[in-house]
N, C-alpha and C positions, 0 to 999 in steps of 0.2 A: 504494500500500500504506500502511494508515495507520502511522505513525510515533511517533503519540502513545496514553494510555491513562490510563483516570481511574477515581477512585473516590472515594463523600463520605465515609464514614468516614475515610478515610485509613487509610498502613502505616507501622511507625520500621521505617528501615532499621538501628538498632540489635538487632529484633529480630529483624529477616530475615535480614540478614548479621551476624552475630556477630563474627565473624574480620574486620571490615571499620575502617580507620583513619578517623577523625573530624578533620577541621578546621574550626578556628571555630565547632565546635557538638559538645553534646554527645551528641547523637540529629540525624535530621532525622528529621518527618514527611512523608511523600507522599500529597498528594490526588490528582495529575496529574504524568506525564511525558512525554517529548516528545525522541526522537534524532534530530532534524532542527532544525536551529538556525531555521529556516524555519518553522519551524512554533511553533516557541516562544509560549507564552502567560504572561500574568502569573502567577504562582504557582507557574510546573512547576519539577519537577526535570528539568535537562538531564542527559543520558545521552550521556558522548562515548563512540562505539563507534568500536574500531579497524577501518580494511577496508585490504583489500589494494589499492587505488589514491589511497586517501581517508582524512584520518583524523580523528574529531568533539572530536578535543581543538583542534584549529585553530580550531573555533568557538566557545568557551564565550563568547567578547565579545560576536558576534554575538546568542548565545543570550538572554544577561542583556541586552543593551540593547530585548531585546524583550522582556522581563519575568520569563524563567526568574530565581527567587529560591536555588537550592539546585544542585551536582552531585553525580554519578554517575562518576567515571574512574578510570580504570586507574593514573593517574601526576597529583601534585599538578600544574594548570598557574600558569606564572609568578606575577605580582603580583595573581590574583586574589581578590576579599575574599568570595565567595561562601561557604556554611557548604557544605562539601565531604566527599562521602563516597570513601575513597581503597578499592580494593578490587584484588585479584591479575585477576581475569578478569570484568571488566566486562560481557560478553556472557552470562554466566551467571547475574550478577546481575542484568542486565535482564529476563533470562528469568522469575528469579523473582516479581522485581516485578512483572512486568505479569501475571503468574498472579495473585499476591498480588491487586492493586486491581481485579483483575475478581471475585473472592472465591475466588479457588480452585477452580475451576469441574469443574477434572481427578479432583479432590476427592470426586466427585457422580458418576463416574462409572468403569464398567470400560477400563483404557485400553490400549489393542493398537499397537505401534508395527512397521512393517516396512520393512525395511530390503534391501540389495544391488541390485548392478549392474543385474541385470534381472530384473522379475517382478512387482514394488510392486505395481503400477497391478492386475492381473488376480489379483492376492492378496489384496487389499485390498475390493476386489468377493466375491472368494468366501467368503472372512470375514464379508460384511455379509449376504450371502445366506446362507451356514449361519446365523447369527445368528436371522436374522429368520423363518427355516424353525423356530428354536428357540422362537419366542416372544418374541425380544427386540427391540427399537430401536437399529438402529445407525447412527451421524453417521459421516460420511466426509470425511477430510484427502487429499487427493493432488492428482494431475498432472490427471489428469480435471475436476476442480474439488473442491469445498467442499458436503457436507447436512449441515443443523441437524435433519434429524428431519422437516423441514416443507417449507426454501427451498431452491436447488440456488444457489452462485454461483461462477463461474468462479477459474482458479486461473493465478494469474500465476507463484507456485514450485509445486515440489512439494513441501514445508513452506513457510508463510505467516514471515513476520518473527514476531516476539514478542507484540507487541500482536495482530496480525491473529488470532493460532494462539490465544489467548487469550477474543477476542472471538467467535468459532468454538465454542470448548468452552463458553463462556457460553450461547450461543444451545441447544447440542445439550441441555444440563445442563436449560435453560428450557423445552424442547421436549419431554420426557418420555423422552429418551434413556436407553439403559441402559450402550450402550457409544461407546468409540470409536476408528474404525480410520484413523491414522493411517501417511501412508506418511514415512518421516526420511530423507533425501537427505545425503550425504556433508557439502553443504555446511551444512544445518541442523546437523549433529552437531559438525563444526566451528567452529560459529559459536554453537554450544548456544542454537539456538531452543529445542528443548523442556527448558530449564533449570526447574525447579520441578516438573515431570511425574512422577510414581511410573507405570512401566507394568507392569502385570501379566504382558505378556505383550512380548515383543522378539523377531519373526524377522530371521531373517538367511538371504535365498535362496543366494547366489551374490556372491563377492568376484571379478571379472576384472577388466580395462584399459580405467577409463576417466576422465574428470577430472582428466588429471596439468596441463591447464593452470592449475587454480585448488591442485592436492594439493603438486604438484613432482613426488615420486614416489608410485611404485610402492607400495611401504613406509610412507609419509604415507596413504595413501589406503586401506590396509588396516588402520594404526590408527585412523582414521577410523570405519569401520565396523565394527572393534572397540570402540572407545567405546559403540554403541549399547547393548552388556548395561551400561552403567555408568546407564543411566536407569531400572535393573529396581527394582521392591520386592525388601525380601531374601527373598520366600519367592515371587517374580515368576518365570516359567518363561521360558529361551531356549530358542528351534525353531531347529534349526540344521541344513543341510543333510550329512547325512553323505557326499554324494557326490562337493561341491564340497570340492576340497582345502585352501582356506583355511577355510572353516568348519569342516571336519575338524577344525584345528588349534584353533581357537575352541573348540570344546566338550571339548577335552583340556584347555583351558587353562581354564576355565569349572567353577568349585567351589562352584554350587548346581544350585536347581533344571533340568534341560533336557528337552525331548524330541526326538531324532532322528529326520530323517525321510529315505528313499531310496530307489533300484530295486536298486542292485548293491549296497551297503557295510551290513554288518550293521547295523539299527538300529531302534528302539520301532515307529514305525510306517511300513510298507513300501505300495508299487505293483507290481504285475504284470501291463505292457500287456499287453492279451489280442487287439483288434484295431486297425486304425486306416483310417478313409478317408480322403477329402477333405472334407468337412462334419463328418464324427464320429469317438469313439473311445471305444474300452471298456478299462477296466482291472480289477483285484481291489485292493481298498485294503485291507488289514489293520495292527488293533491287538490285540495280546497273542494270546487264542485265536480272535478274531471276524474274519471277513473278509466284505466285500460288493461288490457289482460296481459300479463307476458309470458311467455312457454319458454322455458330456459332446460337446458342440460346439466346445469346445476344444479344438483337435487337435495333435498333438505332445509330445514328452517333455518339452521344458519346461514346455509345460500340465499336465503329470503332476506335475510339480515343484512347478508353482503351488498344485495342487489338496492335496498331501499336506503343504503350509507352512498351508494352511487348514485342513484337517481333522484336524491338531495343535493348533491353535488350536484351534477348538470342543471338541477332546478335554481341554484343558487346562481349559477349563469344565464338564465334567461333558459335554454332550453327545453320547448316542449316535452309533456308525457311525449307524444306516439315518438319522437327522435330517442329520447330514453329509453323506452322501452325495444326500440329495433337495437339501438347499442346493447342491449342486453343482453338479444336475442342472440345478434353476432358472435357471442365469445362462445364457444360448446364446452372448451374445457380449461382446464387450468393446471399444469403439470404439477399431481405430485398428490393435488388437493381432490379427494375421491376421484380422483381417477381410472378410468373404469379400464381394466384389461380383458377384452376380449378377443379371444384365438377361436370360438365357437367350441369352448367347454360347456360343458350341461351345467356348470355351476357357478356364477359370480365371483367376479375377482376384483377388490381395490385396491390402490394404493392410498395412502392417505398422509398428510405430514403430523396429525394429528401428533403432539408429545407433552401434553397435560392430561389429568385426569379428567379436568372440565373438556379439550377436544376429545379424548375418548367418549368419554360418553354423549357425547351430541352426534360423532360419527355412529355411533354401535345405534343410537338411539333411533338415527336417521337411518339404517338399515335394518331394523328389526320387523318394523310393517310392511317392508316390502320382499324378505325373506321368505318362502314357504318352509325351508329345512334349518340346517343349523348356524349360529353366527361360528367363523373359526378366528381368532383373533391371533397376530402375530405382530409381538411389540418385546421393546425393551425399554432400558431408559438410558439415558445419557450418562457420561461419568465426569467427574471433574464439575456437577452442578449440583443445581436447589437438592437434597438430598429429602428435604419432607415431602416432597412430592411424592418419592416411589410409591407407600405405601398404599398414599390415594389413587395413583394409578392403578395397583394390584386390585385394588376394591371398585373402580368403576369398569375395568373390562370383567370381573369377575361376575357380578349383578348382574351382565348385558350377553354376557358371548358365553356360547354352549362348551366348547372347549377352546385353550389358552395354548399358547405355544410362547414361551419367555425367552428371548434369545439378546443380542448384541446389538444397542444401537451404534454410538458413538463413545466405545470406551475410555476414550480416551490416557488416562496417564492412570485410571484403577481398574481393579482387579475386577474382572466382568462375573466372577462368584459373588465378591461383594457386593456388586450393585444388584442383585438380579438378588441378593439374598434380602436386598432394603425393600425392595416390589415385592415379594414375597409374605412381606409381613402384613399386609395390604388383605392376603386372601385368609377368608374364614377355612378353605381345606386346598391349601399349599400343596398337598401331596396329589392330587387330581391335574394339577399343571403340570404340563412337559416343559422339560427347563433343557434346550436346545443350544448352545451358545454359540453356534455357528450360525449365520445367520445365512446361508446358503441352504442349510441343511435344514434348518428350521422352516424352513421359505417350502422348501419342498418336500418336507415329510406334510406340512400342512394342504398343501396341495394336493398329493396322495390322498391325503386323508378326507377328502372333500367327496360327497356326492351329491348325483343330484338334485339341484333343488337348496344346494346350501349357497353359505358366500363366506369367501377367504376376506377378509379386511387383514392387510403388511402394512403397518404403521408405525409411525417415527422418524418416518427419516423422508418422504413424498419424494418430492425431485431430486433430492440431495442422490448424486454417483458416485459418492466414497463414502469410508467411515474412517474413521480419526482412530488409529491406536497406538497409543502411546505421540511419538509426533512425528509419524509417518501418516499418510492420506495414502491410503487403499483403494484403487477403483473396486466399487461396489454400486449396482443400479436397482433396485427393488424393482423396477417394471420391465428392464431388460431380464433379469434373471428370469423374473416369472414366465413372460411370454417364451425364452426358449425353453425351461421347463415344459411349458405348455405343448408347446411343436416339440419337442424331440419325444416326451414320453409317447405321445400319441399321433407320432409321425406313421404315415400311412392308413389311420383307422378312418372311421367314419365323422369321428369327431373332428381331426383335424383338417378333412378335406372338405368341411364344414365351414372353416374360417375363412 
C-alpha cells in the first residue's frame, strides 16, 4: 500500500491545519510525504502515525537520516531539530494532506460513503448501478476492489490508507467520473482515512458485533460508526436504517438532513417483500405516494435492506423510482455474497462472505424457507480476531443448519485447533459437528454429503481467493473449488451434462 504522496505545487500546512503548533518554522511547505520511515525520501515530510502495535514517532531519526526534511506528529519528539508541525490527531491531518497534494480530487466529485457491519460490498454495487442506469459515472472504493471509471484494481482494505484512497479519487476525478461510492470500515473511520472528504451522502446499514478485537468494545465500535455522519456536508443526507436499533438511535440523534429506510418501523422510504425463491425475489419499494415493484436476484431480506440503502441514495439525487428500480434490477449478483453455484447438481450450493454470527444467521435464515431438504453449513472463523464472537457463531449456525462442517477460515498467525475449539463452545452438542480443518476437504466431504433437495451454504470467506496462514496468502477460491468438485465428481453423469 503506498505510504507516501506528492505534489509540485506544494500545501503550508499552516493553511490546512490552522489549529496546528509550529516548531522551528513558521509554516512548513509540503511537496511530498511519506509515513513509513522506509520509504522516506529527501524533501518529504515525515508523518509519524500512531497504530495500535506500532508507533511512527519511534522513527522520525530513521526518517530524517534518509532525507525526510520536515514533521507531521501528534507529540513534539525528543532533541529533534526538524521544522515540526505539532497537531491533536495526526491521522486526520494526514488525511487531509494527502487529499490536499493530490489537488482535492473528492472536490470534483459526488461522494457516497457506506458504512455498517454488513451490506457495504452489495450497497455499494447497487449504488453504482442505479447511478449508471441514471446516466452517470461511478468509481468504486470497497472490499471487492478499486474502479477509476476505466481500470479495476484489487483491494487489500476495505478503505485504502490515505494516500492510496486519495490516488483512487484522483484517477476517478481524471476518468470523467461523476460520483463516488465509497465503502468506510470501522477501522478507516477510526483511523480517519477519509479525513479531508465532504460526502454528500453517508449510509449507515446495520450497527451488530463485530471488530471488538481492534474497537475493545461494544460501545467503541458503535461510536465508531457513529462518526461516519461526522464526514457529511452540512446540507449532506444520512440513510439510516430504521429497522436496525442502533441506527434507530442514530437518526434520533442526527439534527440535519436524513432519509429512513425499512420493512417494519415507520419510515421515508419502505419494502414490501411480495415473493421470494431460490434465485429471485420481488418486492414493492415505495417513496412518499409512488411505489414500484422490483425482481432482483438478490434474495433475502437483507438484500431488501441493501436495495432500499441504494434507492435512498439515488432518491437523494433526484432520481426516479422506475430508474432505481431498473438499476437494481441490472446487478444479478454480487461475488462472494450468496452466490449461487450452479453446475446443474440436484442440490443448492452458496457461497456466502457471511463471518458474524449476526451474517450467519440472516444467510441460514434466508435459506431455510426456501430449502425442501437439509441446511449443510460450512464455516470457520478467522484467527488473529474478535475472539467473543466464535462462540456466537457456533450457536447461530447450530439453531439454523441440519449438519455443520467447522473447518479453516483465515488462520492466520493461531493454531486452527484453537480457534475452531473457541466456535465450538458456541454448540449445545459439539460432538455432532464434523470439525474438518482443511478447508478443501471440508468443502467437499460437504458436498458428498449433500442430496437432493438440500443446500450446501461455504461461508467466511465469499470472494476472498486465498486464506492467510501464518503470513503466507494461499491461493484458495471457495467457488472455484466447488464448481470443479462439482464437474469432476460427476463428470460424464446425467447431472453434469445437465449444466
Amino acid at each position: 500500500m503506498p505510504s507516501r504522496t506528492s505534489s509540485t505545487p506544494g500545501q503550508s500546512l499552516r493553511d490546512l491545519l490552522p489549529e496546528a503548533r509550529f516548531l522551528g518554522a513558521c509554516d512548513i511547505r509540503v511537496t511530498s510525504c511519506c509515513s513509513d520511515s522506509r520509504h522516506s525520501r529527501p524533501g518529504d515530510l515525515f508523518v509519524a502515525l500512531p497504530g495500535s502495535s506500532d508507533d511512527g514517532h519511534r522513527y522520525v531519526s530513521d526518517a530524517a537520516s534518509r532525507g525526510a526534511t520536515a514533521l507531521l506528529v501528534q507529540r513534539a519528539v525528543g532533541q529533534c531539530k526538524l521544522p515540526t508541525c505539532v497537531v491533536s490527531d495526526v491521522n486526520a491531518a494526514y488525511g487531509k494532506l494527502c487529499q490536499a497534494l493530490a489537488g482535492n480530487p473528492a472536490r470534483q466529485l459526488k461522494m457516497i460513503g457506506l458504512t455498517g457491519t454488513n451490506g457495504k460490498t452489495t450497497t455499494s454495487l447497487l449504488v453504482a448501478s442505479i447511478l449508471n442506469a441514471a446516466g452517470m459515472s461511478a468509481g468504486l472504493i470497497g472490499t471487492l476492489g478499486n474502479f477509476d471509471g476505466v481500470d479495476f484494481g484489487p483491494a487489500k482494505l476495505t478503505t485504502p490508507t490515505a494516500p492510496e484512497l486519495a490516488q483512487w479519487l484522483a484517477r476517478m476525478s481524471a476518468n470523467g467520473c461523476t460520483h463516488a461510492v465509497v465503502e468506510i470500515s470501522s477501522h478507516a473511520i477510526s483511523q480517519s482515512r477519509v479525513a479531508g472528504i465532504d460526502f454528500d451522502v453517508v449510509g449507515i446499514s446495520n450497527v451488530r458485533h463485530d471488530h471488538l478485537d481492534y474497537h475493545g468494545t461494544l460501545a467503541e465500535y458503535r461510536r465508531a460508526k457513529r462518526r461516519a455522519l461526522d464526514f457529511l456536508t452540512p446540507e449532506g443526507v444520512a440513510v439510516l436504517n430504521a429497522d436496525d436499533a442502533v441506527c434507530a438511535e442514530f437518526l434520533e440523534e442526527h439534527h440535519a438532513p436524513a432519509l429512513s429506510v425499512g420493512i417494519d418501523a415507520p419510515c421515508e422510504i419502505s419494502a414490501s417483500p411480495v415473493e421470494q425463491f431460490i434465485s429471485e425475489q420481488t418486492f414493492l419499494l415505495s417513496a412518499g405516494d409512488e411505489t414500484v415493484p422490483v425482481r432482483t436476484h438478490l434474495i433475502g431480506r437483507h438484500n431488501i435492506y441493501n436495495c432500499l440503502m441504494a434507492a435512498a441514495t439515488g432518491i437523494s439525487y433526484g432520481i426516479d423510482l422506475a430508474t432505481i428500480a431498473y438499476g437494481i434490477e441490472k446487478l444479478d449478483k454480487v461475488p462472494g455474497r450468496l452466490e449461487r453455484i450452479e453446475c446443474g447438481q440436484p442440490f443448492s450450493v452458496f457461497v456466502d462472505y457471511a463471518h458474524t454470527a449476526e451474517a450467519l444467521a440472516v444467510t441460514l435464515d434466508t435459506l431455510r424457507p426456501l430449502v425442501s431438504g437439509r441446511l449443510i453449513c460450512v464455516f470457520g472463523a478467522g484467527g488473529d480476531r474478535d475472539q467473543q464472537k466464535r462462540p456466537k457463531m457456533g450457536g447461530a449456525v447450530e439453531n439454523r443448519a441440519e449438519v455443520t462442517y467447522l473447518t479453516n477460515d483465515n488462520p492466520r498467525h493461531e493454531d486452527p485447533e484453537f480457534i475452531a475449539s473457541g466456535v465450538l463452545l458456541g454448540f449445545m452438542n459439539p460432538s455432532e459437528v464434523h470439525v474438518v480443518l482443511d478447508r478443501a476437504e471440508a468443502i467437499a466431504r460437504a458436498l458428498d454429503d449433500a442430496q437432493p433437495g438440500d443446500c450446501v451454504l461455504i461461508a467466511g470467506k465469499g470472494h476472498e481467493d486465498y486464506q492467510v496462514v501464518g503470513d503466507k496468502r494461499l491461493y484458495f477460491d471457495d467457488r472455484a473449488f466447488a464448481r470443479q468438485w462439482l464437474y469432476e465428481q460427476h463428470s460424464g453423469t446425467e447431472f453434469s451434462r445437465a449444466a
